[in-house]
Structures are given as C-alpha cells and as structure tokens.
The first five atom37 places (N, CA, C, CB, O) and aatype in JSON, in Angstrom:
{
  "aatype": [20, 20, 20, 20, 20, 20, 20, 20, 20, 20, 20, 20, 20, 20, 20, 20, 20, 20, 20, 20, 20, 20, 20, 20, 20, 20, 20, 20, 20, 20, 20, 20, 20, 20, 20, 20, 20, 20, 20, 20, 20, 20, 20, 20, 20, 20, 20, 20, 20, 20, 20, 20, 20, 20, 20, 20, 20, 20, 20, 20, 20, 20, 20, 20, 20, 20, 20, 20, 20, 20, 20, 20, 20, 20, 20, 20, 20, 20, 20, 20, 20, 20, 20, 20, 20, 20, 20, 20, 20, 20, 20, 20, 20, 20, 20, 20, 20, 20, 20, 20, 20, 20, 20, 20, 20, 20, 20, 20, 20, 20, 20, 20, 20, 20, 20, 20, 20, 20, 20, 20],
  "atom_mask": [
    [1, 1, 1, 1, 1],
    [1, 1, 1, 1, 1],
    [1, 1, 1, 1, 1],
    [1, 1, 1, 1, 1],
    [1, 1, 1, 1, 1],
    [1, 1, 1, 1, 1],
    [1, 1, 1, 1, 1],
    [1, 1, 1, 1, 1],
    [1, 1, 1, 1, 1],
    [1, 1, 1, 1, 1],
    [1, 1, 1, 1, 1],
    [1, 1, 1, 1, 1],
    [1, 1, 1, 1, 1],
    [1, 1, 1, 1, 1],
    [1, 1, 1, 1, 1],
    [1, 1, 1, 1, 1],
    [1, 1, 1, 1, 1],
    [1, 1, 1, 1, 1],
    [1, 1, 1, 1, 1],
    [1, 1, 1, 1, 1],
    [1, 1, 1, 1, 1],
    [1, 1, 1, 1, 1],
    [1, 1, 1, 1, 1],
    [1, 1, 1, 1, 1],
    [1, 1, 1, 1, 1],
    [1, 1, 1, 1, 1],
    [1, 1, 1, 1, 1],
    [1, 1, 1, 1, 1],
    [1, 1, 1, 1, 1],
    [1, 1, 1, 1, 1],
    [1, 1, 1, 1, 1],
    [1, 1, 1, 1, 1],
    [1, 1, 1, 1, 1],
    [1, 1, 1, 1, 1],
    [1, 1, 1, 1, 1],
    [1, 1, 1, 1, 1],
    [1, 1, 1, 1, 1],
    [1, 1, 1, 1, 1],
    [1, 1, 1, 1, 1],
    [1, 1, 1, 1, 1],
    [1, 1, 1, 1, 1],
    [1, 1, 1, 1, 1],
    [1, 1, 1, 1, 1],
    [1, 1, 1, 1, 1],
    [1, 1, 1, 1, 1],
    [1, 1, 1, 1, 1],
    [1, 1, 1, 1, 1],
    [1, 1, 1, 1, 1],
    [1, 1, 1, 1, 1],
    [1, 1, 1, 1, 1],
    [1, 1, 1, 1, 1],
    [1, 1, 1, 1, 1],
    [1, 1, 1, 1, 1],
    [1, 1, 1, 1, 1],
    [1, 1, 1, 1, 1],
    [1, 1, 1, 1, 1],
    [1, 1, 1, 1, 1],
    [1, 1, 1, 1, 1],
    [1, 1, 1, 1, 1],
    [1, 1, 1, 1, 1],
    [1, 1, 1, 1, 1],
    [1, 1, 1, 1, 1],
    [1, 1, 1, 1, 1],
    [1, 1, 1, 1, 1],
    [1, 1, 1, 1, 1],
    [1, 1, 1, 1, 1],
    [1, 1, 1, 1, 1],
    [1, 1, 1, 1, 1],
    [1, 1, 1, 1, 1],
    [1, 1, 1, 1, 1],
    [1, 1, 1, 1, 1],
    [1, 1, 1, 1, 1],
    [1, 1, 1, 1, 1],
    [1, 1, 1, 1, 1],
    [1, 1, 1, 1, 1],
    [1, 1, 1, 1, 1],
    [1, 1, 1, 1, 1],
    [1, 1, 1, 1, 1],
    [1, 1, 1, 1, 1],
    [1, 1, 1, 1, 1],
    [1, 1, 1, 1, 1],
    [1, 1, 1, 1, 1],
    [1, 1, 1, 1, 1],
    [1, 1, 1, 1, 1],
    [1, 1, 1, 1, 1],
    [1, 1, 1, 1, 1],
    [1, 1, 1, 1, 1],
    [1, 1, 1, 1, 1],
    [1, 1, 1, 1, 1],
    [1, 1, 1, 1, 1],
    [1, 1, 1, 1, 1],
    [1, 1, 1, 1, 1],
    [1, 1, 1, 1, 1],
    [1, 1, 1, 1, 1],
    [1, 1, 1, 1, 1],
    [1, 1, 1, 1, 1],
    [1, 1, 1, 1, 1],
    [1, 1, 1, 1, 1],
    [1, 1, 1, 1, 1],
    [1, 1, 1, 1, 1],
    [1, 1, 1, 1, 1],
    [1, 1, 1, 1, 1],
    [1, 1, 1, 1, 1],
    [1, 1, 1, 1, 1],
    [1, 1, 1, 1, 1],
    [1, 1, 1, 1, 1],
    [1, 1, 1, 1, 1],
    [1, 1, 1, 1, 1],
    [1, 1, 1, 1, 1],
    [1, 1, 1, 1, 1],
    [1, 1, 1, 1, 1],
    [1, 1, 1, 1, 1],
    [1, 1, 1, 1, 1],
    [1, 1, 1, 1, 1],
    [1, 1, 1, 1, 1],
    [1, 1, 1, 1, 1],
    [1, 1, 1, 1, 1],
    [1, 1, 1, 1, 1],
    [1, 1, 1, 1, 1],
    [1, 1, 1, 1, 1]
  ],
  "atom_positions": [
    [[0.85, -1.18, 0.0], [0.0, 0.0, 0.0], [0.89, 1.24, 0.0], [-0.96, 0.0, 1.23], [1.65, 1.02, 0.94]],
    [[1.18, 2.26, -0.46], [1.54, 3.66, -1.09], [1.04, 4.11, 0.08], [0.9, 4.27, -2.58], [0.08, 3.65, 0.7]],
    [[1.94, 5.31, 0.44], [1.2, 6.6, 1.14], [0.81, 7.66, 0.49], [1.91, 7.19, 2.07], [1.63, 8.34, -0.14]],
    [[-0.44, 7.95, 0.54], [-1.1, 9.2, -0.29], [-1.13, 10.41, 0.53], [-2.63, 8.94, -0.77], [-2.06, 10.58, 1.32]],
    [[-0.28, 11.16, 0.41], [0.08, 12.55, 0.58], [-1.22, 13.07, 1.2], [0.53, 13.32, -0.81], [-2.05, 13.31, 0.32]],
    [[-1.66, 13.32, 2.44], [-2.87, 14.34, 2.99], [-3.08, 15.66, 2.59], [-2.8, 14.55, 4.34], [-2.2, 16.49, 2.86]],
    [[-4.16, 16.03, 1.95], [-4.06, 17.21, 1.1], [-3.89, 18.43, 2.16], [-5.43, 17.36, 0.09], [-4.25, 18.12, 3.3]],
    [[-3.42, 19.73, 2.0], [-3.45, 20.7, 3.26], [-4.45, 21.37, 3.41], [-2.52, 21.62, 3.35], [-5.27, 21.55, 2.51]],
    [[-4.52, 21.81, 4.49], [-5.87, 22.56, 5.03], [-6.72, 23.73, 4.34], [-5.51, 23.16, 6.25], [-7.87, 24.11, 4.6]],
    [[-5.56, 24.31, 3.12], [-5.93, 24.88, 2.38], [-6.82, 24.69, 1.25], [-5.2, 25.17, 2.24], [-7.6, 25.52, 0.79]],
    [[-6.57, 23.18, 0.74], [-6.8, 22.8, -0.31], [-8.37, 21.64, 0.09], [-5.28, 22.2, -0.94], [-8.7, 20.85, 0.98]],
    [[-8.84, 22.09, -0.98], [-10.27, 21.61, -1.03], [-10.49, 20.63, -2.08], [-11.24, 22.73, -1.24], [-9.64, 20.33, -2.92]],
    [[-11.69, 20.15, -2.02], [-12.03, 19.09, -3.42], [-13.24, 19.46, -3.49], [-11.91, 17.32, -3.37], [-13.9, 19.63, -2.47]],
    [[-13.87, 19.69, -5.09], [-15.12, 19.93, -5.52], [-15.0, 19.31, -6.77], [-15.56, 21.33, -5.53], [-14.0, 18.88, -7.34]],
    [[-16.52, 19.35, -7.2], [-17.42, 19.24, -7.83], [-17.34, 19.32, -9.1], [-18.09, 19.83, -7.47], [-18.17, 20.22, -9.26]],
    [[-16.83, 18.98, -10.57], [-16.73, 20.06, -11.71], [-18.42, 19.96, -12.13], [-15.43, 19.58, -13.19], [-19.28, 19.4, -11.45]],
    [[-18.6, 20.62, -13.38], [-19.28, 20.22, -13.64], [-19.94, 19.02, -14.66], [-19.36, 20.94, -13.56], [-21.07, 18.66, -14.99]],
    [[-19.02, 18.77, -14.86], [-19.17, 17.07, -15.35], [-19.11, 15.74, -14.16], [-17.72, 16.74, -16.46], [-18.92, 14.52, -14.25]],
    [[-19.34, 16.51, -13.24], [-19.31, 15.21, -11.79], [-17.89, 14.73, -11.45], [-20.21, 13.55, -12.21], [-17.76, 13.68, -10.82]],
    [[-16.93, 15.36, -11.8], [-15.58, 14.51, -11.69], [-15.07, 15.78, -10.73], [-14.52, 14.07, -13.41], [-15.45, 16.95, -10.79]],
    [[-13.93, 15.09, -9.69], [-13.86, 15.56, -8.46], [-12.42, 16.25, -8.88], [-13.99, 14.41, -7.16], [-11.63, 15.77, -9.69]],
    [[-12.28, 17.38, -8.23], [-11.32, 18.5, -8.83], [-10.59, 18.95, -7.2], [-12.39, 20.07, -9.83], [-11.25, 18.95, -6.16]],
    [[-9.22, 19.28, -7.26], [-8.84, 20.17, -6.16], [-8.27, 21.33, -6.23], [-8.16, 19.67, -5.47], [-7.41, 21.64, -7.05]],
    [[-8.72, 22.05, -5.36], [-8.76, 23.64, -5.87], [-8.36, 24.85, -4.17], [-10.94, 23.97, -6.67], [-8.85, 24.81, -3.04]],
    [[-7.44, 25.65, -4.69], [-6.9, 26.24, -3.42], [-7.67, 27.21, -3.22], [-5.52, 26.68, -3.38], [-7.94, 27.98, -4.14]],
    [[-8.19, 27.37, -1.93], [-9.16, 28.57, -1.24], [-8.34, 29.94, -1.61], [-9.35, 28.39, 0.71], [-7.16, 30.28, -1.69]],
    [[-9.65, 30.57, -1.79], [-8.92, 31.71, -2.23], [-8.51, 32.91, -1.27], [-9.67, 32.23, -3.25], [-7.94, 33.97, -1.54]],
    [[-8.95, 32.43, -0.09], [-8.66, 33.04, 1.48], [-7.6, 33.21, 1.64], [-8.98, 32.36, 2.63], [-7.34, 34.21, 2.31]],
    [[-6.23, 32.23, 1.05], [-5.18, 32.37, 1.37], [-4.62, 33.6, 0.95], [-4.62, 31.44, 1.07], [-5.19, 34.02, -0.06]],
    [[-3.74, 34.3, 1.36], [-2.66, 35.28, 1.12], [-2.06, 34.78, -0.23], [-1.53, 35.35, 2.37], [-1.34, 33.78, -0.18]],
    [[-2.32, 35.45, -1.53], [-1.68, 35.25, -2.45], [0.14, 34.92, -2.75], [-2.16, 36.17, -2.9], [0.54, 34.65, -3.88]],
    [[0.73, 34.98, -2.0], [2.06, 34.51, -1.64], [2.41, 33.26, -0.88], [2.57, 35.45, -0.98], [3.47, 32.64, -0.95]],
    [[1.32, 32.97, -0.12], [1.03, 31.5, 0.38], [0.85, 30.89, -0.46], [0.06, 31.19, 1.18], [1.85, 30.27, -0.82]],
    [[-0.66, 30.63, -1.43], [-0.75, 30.45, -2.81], [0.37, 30.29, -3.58], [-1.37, 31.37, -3.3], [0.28, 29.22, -4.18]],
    [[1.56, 30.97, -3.89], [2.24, 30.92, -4.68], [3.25, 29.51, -4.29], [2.73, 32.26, -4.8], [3.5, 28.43, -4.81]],
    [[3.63, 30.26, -3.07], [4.66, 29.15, -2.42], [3.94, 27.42, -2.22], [5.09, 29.86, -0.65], [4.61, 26.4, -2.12]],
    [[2.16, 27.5, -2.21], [1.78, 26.2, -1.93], [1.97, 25.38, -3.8], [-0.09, 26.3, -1.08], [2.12, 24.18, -4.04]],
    [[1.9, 26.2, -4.53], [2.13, 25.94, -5.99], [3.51, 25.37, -6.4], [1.93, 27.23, -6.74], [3.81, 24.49, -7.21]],
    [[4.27, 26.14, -5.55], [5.46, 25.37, -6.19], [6.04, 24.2, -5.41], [6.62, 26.33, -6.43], [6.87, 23.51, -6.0]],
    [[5.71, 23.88, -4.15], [5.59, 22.68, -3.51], [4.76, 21.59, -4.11], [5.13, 22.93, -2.31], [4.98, 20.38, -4.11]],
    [[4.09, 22.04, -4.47], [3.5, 20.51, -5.22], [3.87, 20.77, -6.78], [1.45, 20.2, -5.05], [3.43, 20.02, -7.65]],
    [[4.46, 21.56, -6.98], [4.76, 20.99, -8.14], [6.46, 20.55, -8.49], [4.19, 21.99, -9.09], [7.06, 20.36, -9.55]],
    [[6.96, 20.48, -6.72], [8.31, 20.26, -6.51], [8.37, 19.71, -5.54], [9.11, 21.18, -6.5], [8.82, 20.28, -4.55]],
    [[7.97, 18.56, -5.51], [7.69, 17.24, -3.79], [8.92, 17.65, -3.26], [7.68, 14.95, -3.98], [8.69, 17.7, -2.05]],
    [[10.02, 17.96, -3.42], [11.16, 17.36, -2.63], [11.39, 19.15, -1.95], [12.76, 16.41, -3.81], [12.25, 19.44, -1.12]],
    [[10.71, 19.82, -2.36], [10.74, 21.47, -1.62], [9.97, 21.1, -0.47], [9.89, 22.96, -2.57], [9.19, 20.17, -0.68]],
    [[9.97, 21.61, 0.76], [8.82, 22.02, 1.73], [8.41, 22.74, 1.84], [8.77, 22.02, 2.6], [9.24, 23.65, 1.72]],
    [[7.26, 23.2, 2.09], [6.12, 24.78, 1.59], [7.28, 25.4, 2.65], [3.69, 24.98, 2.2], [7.46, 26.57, 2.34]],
    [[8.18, 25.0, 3.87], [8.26, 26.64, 4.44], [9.93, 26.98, 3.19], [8.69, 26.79, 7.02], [10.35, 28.13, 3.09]],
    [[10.58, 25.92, 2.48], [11.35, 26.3, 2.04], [11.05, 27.45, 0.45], [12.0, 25.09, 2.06], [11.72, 28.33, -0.1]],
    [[9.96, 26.95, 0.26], [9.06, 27.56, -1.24], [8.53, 28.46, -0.67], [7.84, 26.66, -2.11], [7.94, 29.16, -1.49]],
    [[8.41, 28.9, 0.55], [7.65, 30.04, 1.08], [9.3, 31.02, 1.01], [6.68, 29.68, 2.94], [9.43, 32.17, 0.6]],
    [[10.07, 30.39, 1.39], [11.26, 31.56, 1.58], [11.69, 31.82, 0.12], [12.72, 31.01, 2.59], [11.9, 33.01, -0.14]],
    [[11.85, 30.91, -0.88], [12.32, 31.07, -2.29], [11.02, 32.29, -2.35], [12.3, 29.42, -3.51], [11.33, 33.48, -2.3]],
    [[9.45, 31.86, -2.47], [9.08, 32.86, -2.94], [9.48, 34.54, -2.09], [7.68, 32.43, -3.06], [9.83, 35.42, -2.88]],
    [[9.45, 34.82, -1.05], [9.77, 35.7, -0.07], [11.45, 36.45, -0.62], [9.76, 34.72, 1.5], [11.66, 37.67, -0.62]],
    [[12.33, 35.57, -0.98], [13.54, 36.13, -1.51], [13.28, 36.63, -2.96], [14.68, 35.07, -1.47], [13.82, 37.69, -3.25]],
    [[12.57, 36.06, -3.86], [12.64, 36.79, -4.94], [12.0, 37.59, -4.95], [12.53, 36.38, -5.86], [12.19, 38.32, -5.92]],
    [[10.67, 38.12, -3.84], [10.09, 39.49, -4.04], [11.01, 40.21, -3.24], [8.55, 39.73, -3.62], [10.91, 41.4, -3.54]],
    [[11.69, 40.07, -2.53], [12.81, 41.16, -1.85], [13.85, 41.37, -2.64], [13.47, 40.75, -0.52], [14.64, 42.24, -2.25]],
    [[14.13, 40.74, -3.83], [15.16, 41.08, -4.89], [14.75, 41.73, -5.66], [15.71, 40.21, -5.55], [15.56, 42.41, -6.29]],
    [[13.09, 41.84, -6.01], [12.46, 42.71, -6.97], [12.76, 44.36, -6.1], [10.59, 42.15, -7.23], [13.53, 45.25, -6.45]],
    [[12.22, 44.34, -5.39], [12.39, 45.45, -4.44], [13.48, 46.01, -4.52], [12.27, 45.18, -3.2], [13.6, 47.18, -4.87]],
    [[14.63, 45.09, -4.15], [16.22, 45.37, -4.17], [16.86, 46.22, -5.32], [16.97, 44.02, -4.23], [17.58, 47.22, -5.28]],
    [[16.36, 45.5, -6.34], [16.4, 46.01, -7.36], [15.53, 47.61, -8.13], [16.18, 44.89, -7.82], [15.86, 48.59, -8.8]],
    [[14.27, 47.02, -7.45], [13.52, 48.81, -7.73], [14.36, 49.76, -7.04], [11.77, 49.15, -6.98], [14.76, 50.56, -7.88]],
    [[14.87, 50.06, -5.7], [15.15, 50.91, -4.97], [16.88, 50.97, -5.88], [14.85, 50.46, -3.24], [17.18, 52.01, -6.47]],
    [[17.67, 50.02, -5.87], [18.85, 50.26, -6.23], [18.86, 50.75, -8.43], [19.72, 48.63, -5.59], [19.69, 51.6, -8.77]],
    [[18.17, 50.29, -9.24], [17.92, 50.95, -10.73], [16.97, 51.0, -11.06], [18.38, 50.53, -11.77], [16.53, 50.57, -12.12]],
    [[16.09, 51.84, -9.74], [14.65, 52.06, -10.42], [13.87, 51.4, -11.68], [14.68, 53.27, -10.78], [12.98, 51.9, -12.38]],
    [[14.45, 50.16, -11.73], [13.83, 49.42, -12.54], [13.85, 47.93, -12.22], [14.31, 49.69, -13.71], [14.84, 47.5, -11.64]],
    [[12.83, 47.06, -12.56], [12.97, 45.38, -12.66], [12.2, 45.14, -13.98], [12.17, 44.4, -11.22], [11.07, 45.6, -14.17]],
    [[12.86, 44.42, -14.86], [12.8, 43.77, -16.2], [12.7, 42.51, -15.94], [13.9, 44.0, -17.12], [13.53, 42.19, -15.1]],
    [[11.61, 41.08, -16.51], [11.53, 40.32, -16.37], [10.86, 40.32, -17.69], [11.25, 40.01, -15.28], [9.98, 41.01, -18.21]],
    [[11.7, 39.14, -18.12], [11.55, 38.75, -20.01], [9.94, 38.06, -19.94], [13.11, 37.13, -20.81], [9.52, 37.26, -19.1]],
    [[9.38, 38.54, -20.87], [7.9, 37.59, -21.08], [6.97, 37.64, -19.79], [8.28, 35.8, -21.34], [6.08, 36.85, -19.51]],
    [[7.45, 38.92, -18.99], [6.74, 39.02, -17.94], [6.3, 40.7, -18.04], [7.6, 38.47, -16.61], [5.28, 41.28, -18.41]],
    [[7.27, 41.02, -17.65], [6.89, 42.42, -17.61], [8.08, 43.57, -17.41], [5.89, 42.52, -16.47], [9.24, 43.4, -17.79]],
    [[7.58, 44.77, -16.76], [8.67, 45.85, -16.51], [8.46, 46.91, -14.98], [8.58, 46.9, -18.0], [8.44, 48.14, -14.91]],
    [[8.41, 46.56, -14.59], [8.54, 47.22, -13.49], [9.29, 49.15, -13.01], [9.26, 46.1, -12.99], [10.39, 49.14, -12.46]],
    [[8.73, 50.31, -13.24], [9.51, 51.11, -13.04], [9.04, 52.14, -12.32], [9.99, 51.38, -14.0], [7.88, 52.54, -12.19]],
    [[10.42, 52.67, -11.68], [10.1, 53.82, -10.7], [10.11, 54.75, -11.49], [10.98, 54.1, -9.54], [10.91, 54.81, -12.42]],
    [[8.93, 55.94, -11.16], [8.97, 57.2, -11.74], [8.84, 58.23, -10.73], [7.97, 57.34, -12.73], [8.38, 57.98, -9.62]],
    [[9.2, 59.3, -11.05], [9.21, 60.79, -10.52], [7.9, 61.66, -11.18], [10.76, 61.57, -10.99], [7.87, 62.11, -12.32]],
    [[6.9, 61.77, -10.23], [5.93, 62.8, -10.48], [5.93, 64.09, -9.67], [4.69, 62.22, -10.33], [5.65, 64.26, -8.48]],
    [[6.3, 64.94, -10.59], [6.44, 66.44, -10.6], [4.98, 67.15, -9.4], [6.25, 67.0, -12.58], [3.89, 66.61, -9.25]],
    [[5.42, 68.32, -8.79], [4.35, 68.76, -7.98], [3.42, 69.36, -8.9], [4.76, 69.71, -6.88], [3.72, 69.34, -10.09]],
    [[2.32, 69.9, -8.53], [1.06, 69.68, -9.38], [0.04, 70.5, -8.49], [0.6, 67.95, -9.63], [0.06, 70.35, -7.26]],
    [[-0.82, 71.34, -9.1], [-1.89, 71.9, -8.72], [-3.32, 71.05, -9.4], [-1.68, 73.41, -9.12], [-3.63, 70.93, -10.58]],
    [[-4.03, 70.54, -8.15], [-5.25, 70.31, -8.75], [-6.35, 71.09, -8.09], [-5.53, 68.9, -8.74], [-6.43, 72.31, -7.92]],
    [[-7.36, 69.9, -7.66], [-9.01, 71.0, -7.45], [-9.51, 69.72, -6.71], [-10.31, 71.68, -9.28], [-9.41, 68.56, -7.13]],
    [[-10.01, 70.08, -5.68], [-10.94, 69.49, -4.96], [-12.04, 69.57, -5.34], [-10.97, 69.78, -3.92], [-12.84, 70.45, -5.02]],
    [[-12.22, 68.76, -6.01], [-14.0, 68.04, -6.51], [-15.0, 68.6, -5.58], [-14.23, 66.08, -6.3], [-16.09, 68.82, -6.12]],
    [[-14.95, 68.82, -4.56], [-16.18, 68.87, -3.52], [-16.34, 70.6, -3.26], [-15.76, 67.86, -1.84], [-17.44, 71.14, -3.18]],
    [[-15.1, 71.29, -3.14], [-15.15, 73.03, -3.34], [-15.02, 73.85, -4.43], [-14.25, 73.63, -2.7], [-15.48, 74.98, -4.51]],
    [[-14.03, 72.96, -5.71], [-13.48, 73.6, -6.18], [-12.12, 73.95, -6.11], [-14.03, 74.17, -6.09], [-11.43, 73.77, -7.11]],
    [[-11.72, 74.34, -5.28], [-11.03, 75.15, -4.61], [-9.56, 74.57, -5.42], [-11.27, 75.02, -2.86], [-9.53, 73.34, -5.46]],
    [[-8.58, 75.15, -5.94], [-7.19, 74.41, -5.82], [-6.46, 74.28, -5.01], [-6.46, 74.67, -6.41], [-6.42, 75.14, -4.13]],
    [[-5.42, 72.97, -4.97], [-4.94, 72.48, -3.74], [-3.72, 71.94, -5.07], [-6.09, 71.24, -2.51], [-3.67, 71.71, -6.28]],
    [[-2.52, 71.97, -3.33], [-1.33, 71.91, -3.96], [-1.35, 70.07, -3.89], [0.04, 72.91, -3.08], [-2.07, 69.47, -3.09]],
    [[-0.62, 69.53, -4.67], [-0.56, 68.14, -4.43], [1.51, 67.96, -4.64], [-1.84, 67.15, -5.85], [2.15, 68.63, -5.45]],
    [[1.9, 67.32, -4.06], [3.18, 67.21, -3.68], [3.8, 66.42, -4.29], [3.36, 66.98, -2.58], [3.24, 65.35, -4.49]],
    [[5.37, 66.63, -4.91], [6.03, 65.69, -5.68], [6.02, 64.24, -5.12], [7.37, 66.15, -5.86], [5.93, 63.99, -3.92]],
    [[6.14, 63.17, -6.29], [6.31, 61.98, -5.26], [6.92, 60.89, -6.62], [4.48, 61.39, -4.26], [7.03, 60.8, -7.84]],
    [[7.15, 60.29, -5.52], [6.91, 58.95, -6.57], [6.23, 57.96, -6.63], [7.71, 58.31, -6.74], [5.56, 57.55, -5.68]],
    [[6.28, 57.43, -7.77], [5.03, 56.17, -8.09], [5.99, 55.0, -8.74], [3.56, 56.74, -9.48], [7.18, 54.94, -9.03]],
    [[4.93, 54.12, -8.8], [5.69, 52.76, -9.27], [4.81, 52.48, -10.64], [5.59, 51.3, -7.97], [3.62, 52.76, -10.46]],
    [[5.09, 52.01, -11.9], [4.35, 51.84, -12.86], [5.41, 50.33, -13.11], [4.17, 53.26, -14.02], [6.53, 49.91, -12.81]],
    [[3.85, 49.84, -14.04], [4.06, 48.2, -14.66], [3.73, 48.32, -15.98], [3.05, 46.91, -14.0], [2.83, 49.1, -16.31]],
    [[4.44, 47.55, -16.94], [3.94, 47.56, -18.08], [3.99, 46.52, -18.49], [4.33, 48.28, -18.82], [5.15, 46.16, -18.73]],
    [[3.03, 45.61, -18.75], [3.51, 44.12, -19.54], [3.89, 43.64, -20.58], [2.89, 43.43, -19.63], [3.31, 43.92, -21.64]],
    [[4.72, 42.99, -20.55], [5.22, 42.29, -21.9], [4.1, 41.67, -22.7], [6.27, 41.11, -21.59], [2.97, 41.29, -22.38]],
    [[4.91, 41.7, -24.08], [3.74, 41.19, -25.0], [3.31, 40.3, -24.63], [3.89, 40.9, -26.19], [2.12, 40.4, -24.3]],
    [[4.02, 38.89, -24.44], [3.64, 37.71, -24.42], [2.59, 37.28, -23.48], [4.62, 37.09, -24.29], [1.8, 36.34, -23.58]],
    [[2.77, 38.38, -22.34], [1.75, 38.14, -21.11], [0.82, 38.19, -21.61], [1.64, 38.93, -19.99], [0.03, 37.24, -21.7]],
    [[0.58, 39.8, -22.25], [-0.62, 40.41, -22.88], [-1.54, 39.51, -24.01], [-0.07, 41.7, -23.57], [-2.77, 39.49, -24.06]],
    [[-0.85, 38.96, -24.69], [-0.92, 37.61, -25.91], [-1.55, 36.34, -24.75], [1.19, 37.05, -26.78], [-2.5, 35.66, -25.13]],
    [[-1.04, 36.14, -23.61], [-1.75, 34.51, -22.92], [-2.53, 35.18, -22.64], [-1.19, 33.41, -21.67], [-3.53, 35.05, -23.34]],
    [[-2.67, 36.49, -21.31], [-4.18, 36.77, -20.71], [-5.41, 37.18, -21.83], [-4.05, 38.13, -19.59], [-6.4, 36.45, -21.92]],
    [[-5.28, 38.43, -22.69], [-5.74, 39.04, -23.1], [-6.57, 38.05, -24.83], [-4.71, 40.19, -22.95], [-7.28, 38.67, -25.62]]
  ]
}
C-alpha cells in the first residue's frame, strides 16, 4: 500500500461540472502563500516553508532592485519602473477650490507582450 500525501488545510475538493472531483486552493489564502503552496506541489522534494522563503527572496530582490535601478525587467513578464511625479496643482472636486498636491513617486508596470498575448 503507497502513502497518499494528505491534502493541506488549504486545499479543497469539488465538484466540476461534469461530476468529476477537482482540487482547488481557497482563495482566502494570502496570495504569496498560494504561490509558495504551488510550487511545492509541483516540486515534492521542496517544503512549503522552504518555497515560502524562495518565494519571499525573490520578491525582496524585486524590491532590491527597484530601490537600487529604479527598474525590474523580467523577459515575457513584464517591466517594473520607478517614476518621478512632478508637484502639481489640482481642485478638490467637492469646493473647487485648488490644492497643492506634492512631488512623489510612483511605481508603474507595463507588460510584456507575451503576457498580454496569454491573458488578453
């Protein structure tokens, strides 16, 4: 007799609709949990807390990277960049009135084709 892996507390089994039984991750979880429970099963010999730290290090390298060349490039994924927005006079919708709004920065994404080509 085989040992069959106990599914985790996360993970559910339903219904499709052709009657055949499907398992499917709650969507309650923290999308980074999610990620890290994805690549554990699709890498038995990882343990979710080690796939939890792989995922956890490569978003702190994205970061690493925004703050140190205001930019992260990822091929067939996307682009990641820091920008500088200039100070700015607008208007409060509710008086009228103009109001100063303050330089800052923002973060912009732009996706690669290919993404744009699978989702879209």
């Amino acid at each position: 007799m085989t040992h069959r892996r106990r599914p985790s507390a996360h993970i559910r089994v339903v219904r499709t609709k052709r009657g055949r039984r499907a398992r499917v991750i709650n969507s309650h979880i923290p999308p980074r949990r999610r990620l890290a429970m994805k690549i554990s099963e699709k890498y038995p010999e990882l343990k979710k807390s080690e796939a939890m730290g792989i995922v956890g290090f490569t978003f702190d390298e994205i970061k690493g990277s925004l703050k140190r060349d205001k930019e992260y490039i990822q091929p067939g994924f996307g682009k990641f960049v820091v920008k500088h927005r200039k100070a700015r006079i607008a208007r409060n919708p509710m008086t009228g009135k103009p109001i100063k709004v303050a330089a800052k920065k923002v973060l912009k994404f732009r996706p690669a084709k290919q993404l744009k080509e699978s989702v879209l």
